[in-house]
C-alpha positions in Angstrom: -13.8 30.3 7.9 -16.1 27.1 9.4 -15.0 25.6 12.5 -15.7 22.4 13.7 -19.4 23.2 14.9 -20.8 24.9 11.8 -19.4 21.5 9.6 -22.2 19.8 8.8 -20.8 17.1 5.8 -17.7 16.9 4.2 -17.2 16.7 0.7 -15.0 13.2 -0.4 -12.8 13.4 -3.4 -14.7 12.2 -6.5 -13.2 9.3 -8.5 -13.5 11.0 -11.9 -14.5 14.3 -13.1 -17.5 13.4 -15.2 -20.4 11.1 -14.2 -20.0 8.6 -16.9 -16.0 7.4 -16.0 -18.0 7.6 -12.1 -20.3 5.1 -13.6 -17.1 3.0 -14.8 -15.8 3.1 -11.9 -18.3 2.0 -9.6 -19.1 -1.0 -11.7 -15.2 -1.5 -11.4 -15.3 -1.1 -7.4 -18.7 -3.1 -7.4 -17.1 -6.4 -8.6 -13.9 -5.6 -6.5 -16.5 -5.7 -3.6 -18.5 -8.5 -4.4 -15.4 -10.8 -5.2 -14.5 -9.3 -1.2 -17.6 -10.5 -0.5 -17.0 -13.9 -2.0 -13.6 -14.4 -1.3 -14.4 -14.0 2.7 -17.6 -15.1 2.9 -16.3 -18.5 1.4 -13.0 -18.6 4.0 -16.3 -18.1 6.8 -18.5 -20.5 6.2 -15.5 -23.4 5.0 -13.8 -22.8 8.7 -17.1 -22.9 10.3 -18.8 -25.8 9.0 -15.8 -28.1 8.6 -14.6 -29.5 12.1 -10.9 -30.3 11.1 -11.0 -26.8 10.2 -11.7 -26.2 14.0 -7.7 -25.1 15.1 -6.0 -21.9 16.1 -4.7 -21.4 12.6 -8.1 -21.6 11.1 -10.0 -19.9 13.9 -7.4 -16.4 13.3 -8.4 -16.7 9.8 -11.9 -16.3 9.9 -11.5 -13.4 12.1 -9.3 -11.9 9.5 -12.1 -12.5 6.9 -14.2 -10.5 9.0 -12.0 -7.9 9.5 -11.4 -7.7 5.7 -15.9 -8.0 5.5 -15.5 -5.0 7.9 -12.7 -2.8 6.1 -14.2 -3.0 3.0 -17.6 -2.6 3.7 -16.6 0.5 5.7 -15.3 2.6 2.7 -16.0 0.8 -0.8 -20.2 1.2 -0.4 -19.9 4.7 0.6 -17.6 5.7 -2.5 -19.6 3.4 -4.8 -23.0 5.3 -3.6 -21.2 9.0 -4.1 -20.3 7.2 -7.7 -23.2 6.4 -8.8 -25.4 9.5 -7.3 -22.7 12.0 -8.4 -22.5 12.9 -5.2 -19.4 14.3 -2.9 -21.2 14.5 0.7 -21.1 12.7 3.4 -22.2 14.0 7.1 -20.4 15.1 9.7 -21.9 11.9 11.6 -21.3 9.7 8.8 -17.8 11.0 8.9 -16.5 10.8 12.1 -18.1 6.7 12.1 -16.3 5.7 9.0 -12.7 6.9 10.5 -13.7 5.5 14.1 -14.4 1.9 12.1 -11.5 1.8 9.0 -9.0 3.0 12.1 -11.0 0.2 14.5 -10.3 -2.6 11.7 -7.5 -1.8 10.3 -4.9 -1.8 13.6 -7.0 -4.7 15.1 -5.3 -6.5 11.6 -2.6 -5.6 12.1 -2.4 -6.9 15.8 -4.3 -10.3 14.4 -1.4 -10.7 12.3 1.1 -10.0 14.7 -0.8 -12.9 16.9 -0.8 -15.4 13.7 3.1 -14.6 13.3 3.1 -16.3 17.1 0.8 -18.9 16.1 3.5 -20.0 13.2 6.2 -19.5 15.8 5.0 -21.5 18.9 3.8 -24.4 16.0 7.5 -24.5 14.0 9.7 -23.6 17.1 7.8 -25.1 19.9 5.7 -27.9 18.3 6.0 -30.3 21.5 4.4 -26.9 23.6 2.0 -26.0 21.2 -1.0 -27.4 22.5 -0.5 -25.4 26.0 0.7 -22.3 24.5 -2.4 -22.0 21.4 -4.8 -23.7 23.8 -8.4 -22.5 22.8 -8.7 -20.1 26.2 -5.3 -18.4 24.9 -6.3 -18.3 21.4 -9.9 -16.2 22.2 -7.7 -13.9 25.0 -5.6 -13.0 21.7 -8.0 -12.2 19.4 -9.8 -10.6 21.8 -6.7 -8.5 22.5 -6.6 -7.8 18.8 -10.0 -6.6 18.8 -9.5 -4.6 21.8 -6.1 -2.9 20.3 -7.9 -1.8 17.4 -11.0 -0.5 19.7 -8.7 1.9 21.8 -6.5 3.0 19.1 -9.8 3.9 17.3 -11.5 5.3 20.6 -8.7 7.5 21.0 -8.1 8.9 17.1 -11.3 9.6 16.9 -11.9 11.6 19.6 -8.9 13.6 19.2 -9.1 14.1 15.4 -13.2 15.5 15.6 -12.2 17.7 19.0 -9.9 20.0 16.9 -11.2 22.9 15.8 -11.7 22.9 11.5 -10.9 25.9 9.9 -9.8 25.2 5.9 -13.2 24.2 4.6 -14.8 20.7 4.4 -13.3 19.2 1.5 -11.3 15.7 1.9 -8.8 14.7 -0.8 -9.4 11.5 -0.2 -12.5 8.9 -0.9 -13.1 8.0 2.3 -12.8 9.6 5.7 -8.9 9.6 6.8 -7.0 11.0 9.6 -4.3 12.8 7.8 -6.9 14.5 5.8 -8.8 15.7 8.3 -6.1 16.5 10.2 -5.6 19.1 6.9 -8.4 20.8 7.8 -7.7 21.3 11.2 -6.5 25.3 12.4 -2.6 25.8 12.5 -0.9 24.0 15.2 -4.2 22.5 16.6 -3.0 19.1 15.0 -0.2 19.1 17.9 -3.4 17.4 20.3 -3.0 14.6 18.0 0.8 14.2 19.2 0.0 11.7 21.9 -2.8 9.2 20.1 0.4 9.3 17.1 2.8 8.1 19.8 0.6 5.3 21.0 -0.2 4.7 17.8 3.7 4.4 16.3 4.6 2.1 19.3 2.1 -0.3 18.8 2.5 -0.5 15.1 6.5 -0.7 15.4 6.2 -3.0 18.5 3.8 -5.7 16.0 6.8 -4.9 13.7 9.6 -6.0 15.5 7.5 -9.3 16.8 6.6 -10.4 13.6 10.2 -9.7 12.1 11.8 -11.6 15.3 9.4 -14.3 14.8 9.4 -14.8 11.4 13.7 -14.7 12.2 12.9 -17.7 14.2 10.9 -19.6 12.3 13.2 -19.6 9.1 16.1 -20.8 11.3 14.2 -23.7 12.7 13.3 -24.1 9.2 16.6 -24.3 8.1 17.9 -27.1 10.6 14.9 -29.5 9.2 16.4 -32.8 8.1 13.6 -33.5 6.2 12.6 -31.8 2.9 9.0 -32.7 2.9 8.9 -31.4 6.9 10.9 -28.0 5.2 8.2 -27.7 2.5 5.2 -28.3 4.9 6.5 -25.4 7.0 7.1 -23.3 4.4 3.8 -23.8 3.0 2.0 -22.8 6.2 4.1 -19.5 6.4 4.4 -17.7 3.5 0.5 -17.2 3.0 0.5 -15.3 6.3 4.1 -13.6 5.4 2.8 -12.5 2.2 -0.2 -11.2 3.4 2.1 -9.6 6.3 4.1 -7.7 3.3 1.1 -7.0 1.5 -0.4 -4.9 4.2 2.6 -3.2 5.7 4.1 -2.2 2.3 0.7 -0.3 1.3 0.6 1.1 4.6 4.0 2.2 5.0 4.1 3.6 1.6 0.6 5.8 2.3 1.4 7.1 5.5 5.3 7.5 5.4 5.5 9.1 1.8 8.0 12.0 1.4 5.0 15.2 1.1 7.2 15.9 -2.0 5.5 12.9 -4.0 1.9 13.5 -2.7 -0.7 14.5 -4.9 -4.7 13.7 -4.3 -4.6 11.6 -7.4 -1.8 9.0 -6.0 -2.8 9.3 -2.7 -6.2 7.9 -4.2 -4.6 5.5 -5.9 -2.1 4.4 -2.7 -5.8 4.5 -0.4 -6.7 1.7 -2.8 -4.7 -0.5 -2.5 -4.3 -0.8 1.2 -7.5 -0.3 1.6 -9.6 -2.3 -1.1 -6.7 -4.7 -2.4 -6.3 -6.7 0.8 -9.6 -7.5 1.9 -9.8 -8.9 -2.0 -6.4 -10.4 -2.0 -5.9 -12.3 1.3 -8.7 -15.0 0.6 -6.7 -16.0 -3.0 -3.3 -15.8 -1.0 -4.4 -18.2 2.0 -6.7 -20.5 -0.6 -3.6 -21.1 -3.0 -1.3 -22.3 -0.6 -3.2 -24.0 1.7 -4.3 -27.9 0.7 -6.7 -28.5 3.3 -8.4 -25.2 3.0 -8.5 -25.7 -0.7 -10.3 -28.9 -0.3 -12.3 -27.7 2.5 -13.7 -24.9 -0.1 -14.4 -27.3 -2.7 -16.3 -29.3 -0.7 -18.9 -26.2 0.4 -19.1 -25.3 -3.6 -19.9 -28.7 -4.5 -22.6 -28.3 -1.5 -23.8 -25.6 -2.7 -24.4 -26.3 -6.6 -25.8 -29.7 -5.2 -28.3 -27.8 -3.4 -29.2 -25.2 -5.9 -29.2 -28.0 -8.1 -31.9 -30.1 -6.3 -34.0 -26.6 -5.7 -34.1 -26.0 -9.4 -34.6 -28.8 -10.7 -38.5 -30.0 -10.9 -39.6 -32.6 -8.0 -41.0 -35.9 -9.6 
């Protein structure tokens, strides 16, 4: 049986059996990219180029666009390539980068949501503080502590995962690099090294938990108590974009990584992979665009821009 130094590639779980539903389904996962690619790259270049865009709300969304850019990017082009080559591989190298940066993106989300669960807090609870509290110096120190989170939870996963020995081949069930699957591979009871980067792990992810619950707690009480219904409805409408995107992400997650074994098959784990990995990155833009007035017009404005431009390019000078 291989161990970990004769692996050279793994072999990724194909999408379909035959290379014409591969075909379908890499032009499927090519326009669930490119809308990605759209969706974030519009929230990007609306918060940067419009200065009343320019607050903390706005400046932890556009580094949740580029963490959604960077999730995406890590996994869908990968799949999409092994799709349309009719290809399984992908190196050992390859591998062990891919895990390092979907585990790097993924928990510094997480933690970026967790901070933008405070931002709503402090701004609903604390409105008369909120200048001091969400000053610009405190706002990079978060999301630089959400960056950082994600760094030394990925640092650490990925050096434990790749130091255990492999000895049940090199196939993945899965279309991307993951840790439970590799951790499948791994000798009997070698996975145990893994015990302490999963404890760190579970208390970071239940500590976010319990913030963003407590907050969110918070925030519907103060709610509550508003005389005013156009003050309830303004709150409201700043909250549940982030609070659906909150349930959005945790739901998947939950559900891929905390499924009874019973119910696990490579088929639905392909299908569960999906949608926390691909459907969020896609779905976040719509969710914050829809409820958000100012971002709405903000986005509007760069279109019209934009077709003015190409307009004026195309058109023939006189």
């Amino acid at each position: 049986m291989p161990n970990s130094s004769s692996v050279s590639e793994f072999l990724l779980l194909a999408f379909a059996d035959t290379h014409k539903l591969q075909l379908l389904h890499f032009a499927l996962f090519l326009g669930i990219y490119l809308a990605a690619l759209l969706g974030n790259g519009l929230i990007l270049s609306a918060v940067a180029c419009h200065h009343h865009l320019h607050t903390p709300m706005y400046f932890f969304l556009l580094n949740l666009a580029l963490l959604d850019l960077g999730c995406i990017s890590t996994t869908l082009p990968k799949a999409m390539a092994n799709a349309l080559w009719d290809t399984r591989a992908i190196s050992y190298q390859g591998c062990a980068a891919q895990l390092f940066l979907f585990a790097f993106l993924v928990v510094a989300e997480y933690c970026l949501l967790t901070v933008m669960a405070y931002d709503r807090y402090v701004a609903i609870c604390k409105p008369l503080h909120y200048g001091s509290l969400v000053g610009s110096r405190a706002c990079a120190q978060m999301a630089a502590a959400a960056w950082g989170s994600g760094f030394l939870t990925a640092v650490l996963h990925t050096a434990t995962t790749f130091s255990l020995p492999l000895c049940r081949g090199n196939s993945l069930d899965q279309f991307f690099c993951e840790i439970p699957q590799i951790l499948k591979l791994s000798c009997s009871d070698a996975y145990l090294r893994e015990v302490g980067a999963l404890v760190f792990s579970f208390s970071l992810t239940f500590g976010c938990f319990v913030f963003i619950v407590v907050s969110y707690v918070q925030i519907f009480r103060a709610v509550l108590r508003m005389p005013s219904e156009q003050g309830r409805h303004k709150a409201f409408s700043t909250c549940l974009p982030h609070l659906a995107v909150v349930s959005l992400f945790v739901s998947t997650g939950m559900f891929a990584y905390l499924k009874p074994p019973s119910i696990s098959s490579p088929s639905l784990d392909m299908v569960i992979a999906v949608l926390y990995a691909v459907v969020p990155p896609v779905l976040n833009p719509l969710i914050y665009s829809m409820r958000n007035q100012d971002l709405k017009e903000a986005l509007w404005k760069l279109i019209s821009l934009s077709s003015r431009l190409l307009s004026n390019v195309s058109s023939p000078s006189l």
